[in-house]
matplotlib code that plots the C-alpha trace (Angstrom):
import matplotlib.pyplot as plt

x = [0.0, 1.1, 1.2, 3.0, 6.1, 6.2, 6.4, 9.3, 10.9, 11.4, 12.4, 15.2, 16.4, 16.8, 18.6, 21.1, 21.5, 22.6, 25.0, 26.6, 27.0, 27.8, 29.8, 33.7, 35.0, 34.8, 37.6, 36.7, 36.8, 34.3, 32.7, 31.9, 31.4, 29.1, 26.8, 26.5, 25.5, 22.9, 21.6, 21.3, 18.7, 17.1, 15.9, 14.0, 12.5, 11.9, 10.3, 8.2, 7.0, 6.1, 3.7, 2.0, 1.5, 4.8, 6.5, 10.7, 12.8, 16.5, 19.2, 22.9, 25.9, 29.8, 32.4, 36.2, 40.0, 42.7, 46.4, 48.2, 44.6, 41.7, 38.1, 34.9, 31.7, 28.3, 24.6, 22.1, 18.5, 15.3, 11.7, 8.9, 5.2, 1.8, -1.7, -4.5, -8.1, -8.1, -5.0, -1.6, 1.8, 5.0, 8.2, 11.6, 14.8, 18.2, 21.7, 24.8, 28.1, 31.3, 35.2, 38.1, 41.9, 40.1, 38.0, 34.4, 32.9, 29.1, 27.5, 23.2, 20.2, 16.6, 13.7, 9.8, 6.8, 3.2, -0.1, -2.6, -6.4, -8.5, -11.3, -14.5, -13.2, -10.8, -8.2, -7.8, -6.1, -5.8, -3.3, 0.2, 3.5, 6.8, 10.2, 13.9, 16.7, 20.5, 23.0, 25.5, 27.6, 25.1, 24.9, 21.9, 22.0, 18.5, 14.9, 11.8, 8.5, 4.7, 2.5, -1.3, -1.3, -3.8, -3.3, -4.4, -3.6, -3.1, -2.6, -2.7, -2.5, 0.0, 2.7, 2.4, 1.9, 1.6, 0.5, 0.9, 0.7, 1.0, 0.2, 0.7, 2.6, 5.3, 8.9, 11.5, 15.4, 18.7, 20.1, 23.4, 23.9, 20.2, 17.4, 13.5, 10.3, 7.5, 5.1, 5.7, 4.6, 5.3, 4.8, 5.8, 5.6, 6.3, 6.0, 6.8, 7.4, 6.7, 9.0, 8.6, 7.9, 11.8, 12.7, 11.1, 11.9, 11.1, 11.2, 10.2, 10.5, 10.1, 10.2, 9.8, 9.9, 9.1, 5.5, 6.8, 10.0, 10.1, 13.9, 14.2, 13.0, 14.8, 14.2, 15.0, 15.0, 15.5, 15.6, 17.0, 15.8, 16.1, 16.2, 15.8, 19.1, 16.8, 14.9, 15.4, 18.2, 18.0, 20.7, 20.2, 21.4, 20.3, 20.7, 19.7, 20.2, 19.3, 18.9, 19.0, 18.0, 19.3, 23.1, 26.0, 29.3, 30.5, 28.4, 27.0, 23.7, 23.5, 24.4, 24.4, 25.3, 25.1, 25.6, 24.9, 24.1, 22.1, 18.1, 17.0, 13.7, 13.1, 9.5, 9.4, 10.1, 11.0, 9.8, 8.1, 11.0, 12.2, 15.7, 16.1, 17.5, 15.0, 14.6, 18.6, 20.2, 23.3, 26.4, 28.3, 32.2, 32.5, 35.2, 37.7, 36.4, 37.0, 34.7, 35.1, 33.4, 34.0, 33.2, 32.3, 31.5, 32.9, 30.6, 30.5, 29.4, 29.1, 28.0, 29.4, 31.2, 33.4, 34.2, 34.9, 35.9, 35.6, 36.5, 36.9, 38.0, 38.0, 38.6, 38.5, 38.3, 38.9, 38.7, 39.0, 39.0, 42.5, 43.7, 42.4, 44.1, 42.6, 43.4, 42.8, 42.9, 41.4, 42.2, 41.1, 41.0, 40.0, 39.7, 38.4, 38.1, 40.1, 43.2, 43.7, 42.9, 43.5, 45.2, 46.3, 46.3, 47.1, 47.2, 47.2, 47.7, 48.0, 47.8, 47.4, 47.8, 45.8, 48.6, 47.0, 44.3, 44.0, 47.8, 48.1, 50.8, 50.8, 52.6, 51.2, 52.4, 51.6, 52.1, 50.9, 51.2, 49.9, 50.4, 49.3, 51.7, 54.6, 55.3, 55.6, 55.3, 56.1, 56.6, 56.8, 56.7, 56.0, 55.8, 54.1, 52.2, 49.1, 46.7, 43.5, 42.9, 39.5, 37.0, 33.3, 30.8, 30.1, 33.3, 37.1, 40.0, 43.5, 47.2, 49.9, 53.9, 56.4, 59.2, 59.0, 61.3, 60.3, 61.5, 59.8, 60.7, 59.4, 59.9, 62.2, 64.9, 64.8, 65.5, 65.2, 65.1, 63.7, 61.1, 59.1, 55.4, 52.9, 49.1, 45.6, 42.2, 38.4, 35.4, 31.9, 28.8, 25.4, 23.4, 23.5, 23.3, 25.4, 29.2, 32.3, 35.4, 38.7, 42.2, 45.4, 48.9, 52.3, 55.5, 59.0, 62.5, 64.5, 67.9, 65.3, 61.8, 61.5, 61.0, 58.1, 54.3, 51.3, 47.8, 44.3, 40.9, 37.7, 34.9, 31.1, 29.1, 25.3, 23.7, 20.9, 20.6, 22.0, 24.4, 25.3, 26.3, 26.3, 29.7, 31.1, 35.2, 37.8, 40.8, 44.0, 47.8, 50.6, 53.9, 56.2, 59.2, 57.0, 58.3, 59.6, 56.8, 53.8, 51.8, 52.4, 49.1, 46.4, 42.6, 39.8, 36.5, 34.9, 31.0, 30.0, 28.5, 29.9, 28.6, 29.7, 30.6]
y = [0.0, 4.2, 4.1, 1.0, 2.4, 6.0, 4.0, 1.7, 4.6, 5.8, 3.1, 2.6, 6.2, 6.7, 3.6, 4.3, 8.2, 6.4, 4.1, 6.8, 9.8, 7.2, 4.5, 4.6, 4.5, 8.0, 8.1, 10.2, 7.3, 5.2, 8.0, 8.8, 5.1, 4.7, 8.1, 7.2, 3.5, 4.3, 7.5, 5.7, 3.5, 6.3, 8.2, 5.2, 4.6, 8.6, 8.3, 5.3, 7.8, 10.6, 8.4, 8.1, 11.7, 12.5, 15.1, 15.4, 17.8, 17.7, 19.4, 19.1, 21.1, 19.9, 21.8, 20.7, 21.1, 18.7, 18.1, 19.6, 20.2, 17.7, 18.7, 16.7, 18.2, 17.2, 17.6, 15.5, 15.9, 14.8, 15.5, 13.8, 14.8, 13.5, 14.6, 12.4, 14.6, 14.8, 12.9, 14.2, 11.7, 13.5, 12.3, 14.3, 12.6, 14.5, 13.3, 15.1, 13.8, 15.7, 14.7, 16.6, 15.2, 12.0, 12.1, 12.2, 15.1, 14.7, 12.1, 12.5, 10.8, 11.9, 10.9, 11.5, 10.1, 11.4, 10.7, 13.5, 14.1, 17.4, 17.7, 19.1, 22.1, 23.5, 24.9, 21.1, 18.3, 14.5, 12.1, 9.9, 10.3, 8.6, 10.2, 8.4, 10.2, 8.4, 11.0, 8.7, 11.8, 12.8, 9.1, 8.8, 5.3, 5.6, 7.4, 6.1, 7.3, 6.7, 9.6, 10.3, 14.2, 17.0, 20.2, 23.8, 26.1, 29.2, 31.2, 29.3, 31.7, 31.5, 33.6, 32.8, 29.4, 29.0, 25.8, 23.9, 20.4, 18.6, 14.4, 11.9, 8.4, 6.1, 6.3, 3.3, 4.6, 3.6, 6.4, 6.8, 3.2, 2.4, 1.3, 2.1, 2.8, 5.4, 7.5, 10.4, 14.0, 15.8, 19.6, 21.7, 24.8, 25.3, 28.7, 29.4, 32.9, 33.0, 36.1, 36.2, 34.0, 32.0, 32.9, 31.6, 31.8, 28.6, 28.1, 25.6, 24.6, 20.5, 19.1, 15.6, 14.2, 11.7, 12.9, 11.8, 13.3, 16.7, 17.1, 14.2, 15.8, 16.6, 20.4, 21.5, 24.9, 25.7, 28.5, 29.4, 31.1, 29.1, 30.9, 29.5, 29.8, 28.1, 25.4, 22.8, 24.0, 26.4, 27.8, 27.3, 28.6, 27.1, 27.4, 24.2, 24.0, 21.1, 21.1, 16.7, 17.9, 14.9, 14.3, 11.6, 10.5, 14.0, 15.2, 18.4, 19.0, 22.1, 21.4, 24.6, 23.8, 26.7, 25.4, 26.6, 24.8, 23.8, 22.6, 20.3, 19.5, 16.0, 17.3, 17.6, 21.7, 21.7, 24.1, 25.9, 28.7, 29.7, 31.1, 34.8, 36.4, 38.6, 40.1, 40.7, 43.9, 43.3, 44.3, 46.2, 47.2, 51.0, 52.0, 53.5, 52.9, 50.8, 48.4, 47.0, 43.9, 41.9, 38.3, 36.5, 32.8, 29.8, 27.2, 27.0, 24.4, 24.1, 21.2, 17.8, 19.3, 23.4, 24.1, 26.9, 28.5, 32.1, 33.2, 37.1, 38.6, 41.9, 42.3, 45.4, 45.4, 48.4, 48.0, 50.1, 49.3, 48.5, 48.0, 46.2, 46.0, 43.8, 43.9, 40.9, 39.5, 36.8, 35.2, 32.0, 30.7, 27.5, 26.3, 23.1, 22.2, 25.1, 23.9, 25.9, 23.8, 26.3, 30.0, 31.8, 34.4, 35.8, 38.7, 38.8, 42.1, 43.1, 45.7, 44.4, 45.8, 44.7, 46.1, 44.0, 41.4, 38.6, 39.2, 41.2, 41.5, 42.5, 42.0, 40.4, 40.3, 37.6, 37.3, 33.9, 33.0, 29.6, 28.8, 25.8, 25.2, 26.3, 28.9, 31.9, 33.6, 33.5, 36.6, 36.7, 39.2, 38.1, 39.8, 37.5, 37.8, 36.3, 34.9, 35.1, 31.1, 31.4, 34.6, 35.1, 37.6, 35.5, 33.0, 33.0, 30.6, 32.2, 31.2, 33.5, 32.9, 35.2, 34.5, 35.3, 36.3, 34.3, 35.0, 32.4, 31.5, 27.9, 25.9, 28.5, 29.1, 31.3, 30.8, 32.9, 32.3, 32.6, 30.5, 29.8, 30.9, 29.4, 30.4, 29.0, 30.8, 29.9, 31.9, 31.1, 33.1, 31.1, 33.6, 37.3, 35.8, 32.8, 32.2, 29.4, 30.5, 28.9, 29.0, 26.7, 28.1, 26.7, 28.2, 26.3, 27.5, 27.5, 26.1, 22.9, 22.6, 19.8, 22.9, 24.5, 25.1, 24.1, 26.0, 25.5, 27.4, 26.5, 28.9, 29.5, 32.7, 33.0, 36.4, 37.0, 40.4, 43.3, 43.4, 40.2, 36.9, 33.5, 31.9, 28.4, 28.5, 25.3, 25.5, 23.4, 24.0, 21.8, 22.5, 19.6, 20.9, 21.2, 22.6, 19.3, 17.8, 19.0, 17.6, 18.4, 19.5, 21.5, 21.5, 23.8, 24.0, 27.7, 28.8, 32.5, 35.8, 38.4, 42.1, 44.4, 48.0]
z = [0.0, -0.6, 3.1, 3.9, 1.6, 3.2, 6.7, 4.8, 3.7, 7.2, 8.5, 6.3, 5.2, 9.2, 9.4, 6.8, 7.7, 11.1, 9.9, 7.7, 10.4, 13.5, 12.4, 12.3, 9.4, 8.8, 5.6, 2.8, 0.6, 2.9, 3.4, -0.2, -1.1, 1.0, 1.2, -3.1, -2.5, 0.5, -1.5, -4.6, -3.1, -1.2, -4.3, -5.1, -1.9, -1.9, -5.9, -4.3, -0.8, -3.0, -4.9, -1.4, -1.0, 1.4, 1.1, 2.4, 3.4, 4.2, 5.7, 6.5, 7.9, 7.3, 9.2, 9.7, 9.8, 9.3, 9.6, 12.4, 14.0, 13.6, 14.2, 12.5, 13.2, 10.9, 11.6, 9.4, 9.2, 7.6, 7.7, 6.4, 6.1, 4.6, 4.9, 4.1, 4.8, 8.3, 9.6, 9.7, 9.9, 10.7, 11.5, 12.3, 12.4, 13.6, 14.2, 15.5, 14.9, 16.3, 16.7, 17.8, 17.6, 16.5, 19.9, 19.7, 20.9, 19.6, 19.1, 19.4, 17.5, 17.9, 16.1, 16.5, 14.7, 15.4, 13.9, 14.6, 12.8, 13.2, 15.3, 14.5, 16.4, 13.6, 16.0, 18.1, 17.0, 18.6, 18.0, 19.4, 18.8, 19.9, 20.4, 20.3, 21.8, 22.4, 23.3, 25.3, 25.8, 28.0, 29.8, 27.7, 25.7, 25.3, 26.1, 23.7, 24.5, 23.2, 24.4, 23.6, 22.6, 22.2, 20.3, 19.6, 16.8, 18.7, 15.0, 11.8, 8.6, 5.2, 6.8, 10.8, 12.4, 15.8, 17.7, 21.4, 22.3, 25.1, 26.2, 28.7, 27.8, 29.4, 28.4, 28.5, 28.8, 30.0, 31.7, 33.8, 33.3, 34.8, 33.2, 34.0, 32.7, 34.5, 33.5, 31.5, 30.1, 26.9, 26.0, 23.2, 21.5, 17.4, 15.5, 12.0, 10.4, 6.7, 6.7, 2.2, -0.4, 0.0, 3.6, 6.5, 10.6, 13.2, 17.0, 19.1, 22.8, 23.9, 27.1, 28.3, 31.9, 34.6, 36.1, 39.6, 39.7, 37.4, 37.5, 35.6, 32.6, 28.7, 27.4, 24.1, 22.4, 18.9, 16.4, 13.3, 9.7, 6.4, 2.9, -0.4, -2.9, -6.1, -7.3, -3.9, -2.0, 0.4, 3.7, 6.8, 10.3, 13.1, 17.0, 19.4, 22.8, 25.2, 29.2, 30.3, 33.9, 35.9, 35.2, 36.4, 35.9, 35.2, 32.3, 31.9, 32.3, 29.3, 25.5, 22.8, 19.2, 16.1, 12.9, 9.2, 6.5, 3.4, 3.4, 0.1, -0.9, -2.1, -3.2, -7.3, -8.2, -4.7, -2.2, -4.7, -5.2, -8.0, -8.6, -6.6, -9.2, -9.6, -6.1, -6.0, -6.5, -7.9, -6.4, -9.0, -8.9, -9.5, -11.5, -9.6, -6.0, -3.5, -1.9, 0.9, 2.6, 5.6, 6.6, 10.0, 10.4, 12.5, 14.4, 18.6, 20.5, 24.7, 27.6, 27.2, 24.7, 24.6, 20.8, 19.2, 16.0, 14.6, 11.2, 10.5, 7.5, 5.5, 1.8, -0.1, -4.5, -6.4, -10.3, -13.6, -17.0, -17.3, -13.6, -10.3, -6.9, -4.1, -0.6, 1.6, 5.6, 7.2, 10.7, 11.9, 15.7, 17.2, 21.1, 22.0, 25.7, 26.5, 23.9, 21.1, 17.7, 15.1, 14.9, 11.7, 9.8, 6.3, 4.3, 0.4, -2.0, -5.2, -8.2, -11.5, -14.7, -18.5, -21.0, -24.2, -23.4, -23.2, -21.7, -17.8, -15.5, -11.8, -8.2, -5.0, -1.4, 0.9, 4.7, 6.2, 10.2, 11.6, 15.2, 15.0, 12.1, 13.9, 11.4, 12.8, 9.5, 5.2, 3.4, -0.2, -2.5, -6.5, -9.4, -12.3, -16.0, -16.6, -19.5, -19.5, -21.0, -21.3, -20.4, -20.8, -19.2, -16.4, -16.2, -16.8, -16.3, -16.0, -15.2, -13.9, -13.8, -11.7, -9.1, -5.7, -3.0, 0.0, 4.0, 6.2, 9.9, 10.7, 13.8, 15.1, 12.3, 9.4, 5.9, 3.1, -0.8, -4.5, -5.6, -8.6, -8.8, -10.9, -10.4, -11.8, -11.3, -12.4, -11.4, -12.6, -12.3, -11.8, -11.7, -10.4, -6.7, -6.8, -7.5, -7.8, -7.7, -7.0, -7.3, -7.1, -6.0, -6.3, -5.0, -4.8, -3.8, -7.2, -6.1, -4.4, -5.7, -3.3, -1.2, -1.7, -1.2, -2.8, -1.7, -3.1, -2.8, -3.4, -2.6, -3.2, -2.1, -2.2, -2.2, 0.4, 0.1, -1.7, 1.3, 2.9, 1.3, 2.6, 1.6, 2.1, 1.7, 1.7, 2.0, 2.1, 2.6, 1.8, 2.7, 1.6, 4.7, 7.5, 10.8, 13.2, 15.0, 12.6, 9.8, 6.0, 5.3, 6.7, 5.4, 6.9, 5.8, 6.8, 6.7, 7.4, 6.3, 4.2, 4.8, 2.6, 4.3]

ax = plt.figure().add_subplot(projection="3d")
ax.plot(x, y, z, "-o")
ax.set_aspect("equal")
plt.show()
């Protein structure tokens, strides 16, 4: 029956969205081989629920470094809907995994299924639902409950939903170690902002608990504000936090987790929006002005688990017909646990100069520092042509060629010499909102190119206004003579919001 496969279907996407995030062998390789099998088979079990009238909507948020600092943390989600004349089945599935210096630091699965149907009263709903949580972090290896459940649409219009529940049920767990069963409540809260037609705000407030014993009780808050980029994708920044109430063994009785990410809608033509392009104002270059933008982002997390990172930057562009210079800094810090995970900085200028296209020529300074690195900091200063390999109005491919002059002190000694430089740069438009761009840099010493550094970006910014941005930047550093004691290669993935100024 239609039925019978949406109920298979969440059965087995949950499953398999488990065994990806939780189990070990977290490789890229395994990794990818693995997300492409399961997801293969998924879209079929997905074509096969939609027949059934459900409708599915997923999220997910990747942040990481690696090398001479390790941090893993990924948030998965997936909810499911279907409504059949007067009933209502839901289900929302989350998971939370985190790992620092190969040590996890997150590790959370929650899951709820309700059935509800309208009453002759508009406003009032009836129904059940259950609720999974394992958080063994927080000592919690497991809480399932089965509640009866009333409701009340409090407001209920296109752009503003707001409705309470609450129900009485028994939960089974195994918490700190002990296992029980007793009589339970449930309560929440759920509003959604329709704030325009692609960008929408939620909040909601849960909580769960023994009726004999109200300190043994589960709250969880949530907010955040999701905004379509086109067709089924959208961005996503979201703020959870999570009280457990009773506590043992020395975990923390508060966990906070901000993360940003991207939405997809399994639905066909998605969530119904169409590419922005047309509510964007276009951020033009003026000719012979500077502009100047700045970016923040990072992801901080606190409880069972104190993580930290910030990004900051500040970039300023100013362009004429036959001449741009760009100024650039970003900084990067990371603390987990109170141990500093991450801490560098770098600076990037340069003035270039079109003498007879497709042919330019130019000079660039760049400072780098990474504490982390042990490299206390690498100057070079590099004068280079360039060729415009392939240019269009909304894409171009380039190469650049130069020497540089390079003065680095690394582990505590200082060496200084000439190097090669060699350059490549893409950048494609999508539309007058989105953007790919990316670059790959290598520099060797001259008199040993077994000396040198290679350094690739990969970047992609998203318009959300006709000030601010959302970008998603990667990053990765290889220096083939690191300092003693550290790690050739350093990888960081960065989310966060540029504002221009």
């Amino acid at each position: 029956m239609p039925g019978d496969r949406g109920l298979i279907f969440f059965i087995f996407s949950h499953c398999h969205l488990g065994l990806i995030i939780f189990g070990r062998a977290f490789t890229t390789r395994r990794m990818s081989l693995i997300h492409n099998t399961l997801m293969a088979v998924s879209l079929t079990s997905l074509v096969q629920a939609e027949e059934a009238g459900w409708k599915h909507n997923g999220n997910f948020a990747l942040s990481l470094t690696s090398g001479n600092s390790d941090t893993l943390n990924s948030t998965l989600g997936l909810d499911s809907m279907r409504k059949d004349g007067l009933y209502t089945y839901s289900n929302e599935f989350d998971a939370i995994y985190g790992e620092d210096g190969r040590v996890r630091s997150h590790n959370q699965i929650t899951n709820e299924l309700k059935l509800t149907r309208r009453l002759p009263s508009p406003r009032w709903y009836a129904g059940a639902t259950t609720d999974f949580l394992h958080d063994p972090m927080a000592d919690v290896d497991y809480r399932a409950g089965v509640y009866g459940l009333m409701g009340y649409h409090i407001i209920d219009t296109d752009n503003y939903k707001l409705r309470v529940e609450s129900g009485l049920g028994v939960v089974f767990e195994n918490r700190n170690d002990l296992a029980g069963q007793y009589a339970s409540y449930k309560a929440a809260q759920h509003f959604d902002w329709q704030i325009s037609k692609d960008t929408r705000f939620f909040q909601s407030l849960k909580a769960t608990g023994e009726l004999a014993d109200i300190t043994n009780s589960i709250y969880t808050a949530e907010l955040g504000i999701e905004s379509a980029l086109g067709g089924p994708w959208s961005v996503r920044l979201a703020a959870k936090a999570i009280h457990y109430g009773r506590t043992s063994g020395g975990s923390r009785a508060d966990d906070q987790l901000i993360t940003i990410g991207l939405g997809y809608s399994f639905t066909p033509g998605g969530s119904g929006a169409a590419s922005l392009v047309d509510v964007h104002k276009e951020r033009k270059v003026i000719p012979g002005e500077w502009v100047t933008t700045a970016l923040v982002g990072g992801a901080y997390a606190s409880g069972n688990t104190d993580a930290s990172s910030v990004a900051l930057g500040i970039l300023a562009k100013r362009k004429s017909d036959l001449t741009s210079s760009e100024i650039g800094l970003n900084g990067h810090y990371g603390e987990s646990d109170g141990v500093r995970t991450a801490e560098s900085a770098d600076l990037a200028a340069h003035h270039q100069y079109s003498f007879s296209k497709p042919y330019f020529a130019g000079l660039r300074f760049d400072a780098n520092y990474d504490a982390v690195a042990d490299l206390d900091h690498r100057l070079s200063m590099t004068p280079y042509l360039g060729r415009f390999l392939y240019e269009s109005g909304d894409a171009f491919v380039s190469i650049e060629v130069g020497s540089s002059a390079v003065a680095v002190r690394k582990g505590g000694v200082d060496d200084a010499y000439l190097a090669a430089y060699v350059s490549l740069k893409a950048e494609k438009h999508f539309n007058a909102r989105t953007r790919l761009y990316g670059n790959v840099t290598w520099r060797g010493e001259a008199a040993d190119t077994a000396n040198h550094v290679l350094s690739s970006r990969l970047g992609f910014d998203h318009a959300i206004s006709d000030s601010a941005k959302l970008q998603l930047l990667l990053t990765n550093t290889y220096d083939s003579m690191p300092a003693p004691g550290r790690k050739a290669n350093d990888l960081k993935l960065i989310a966060g919001f540029e504002f221009k100024l």
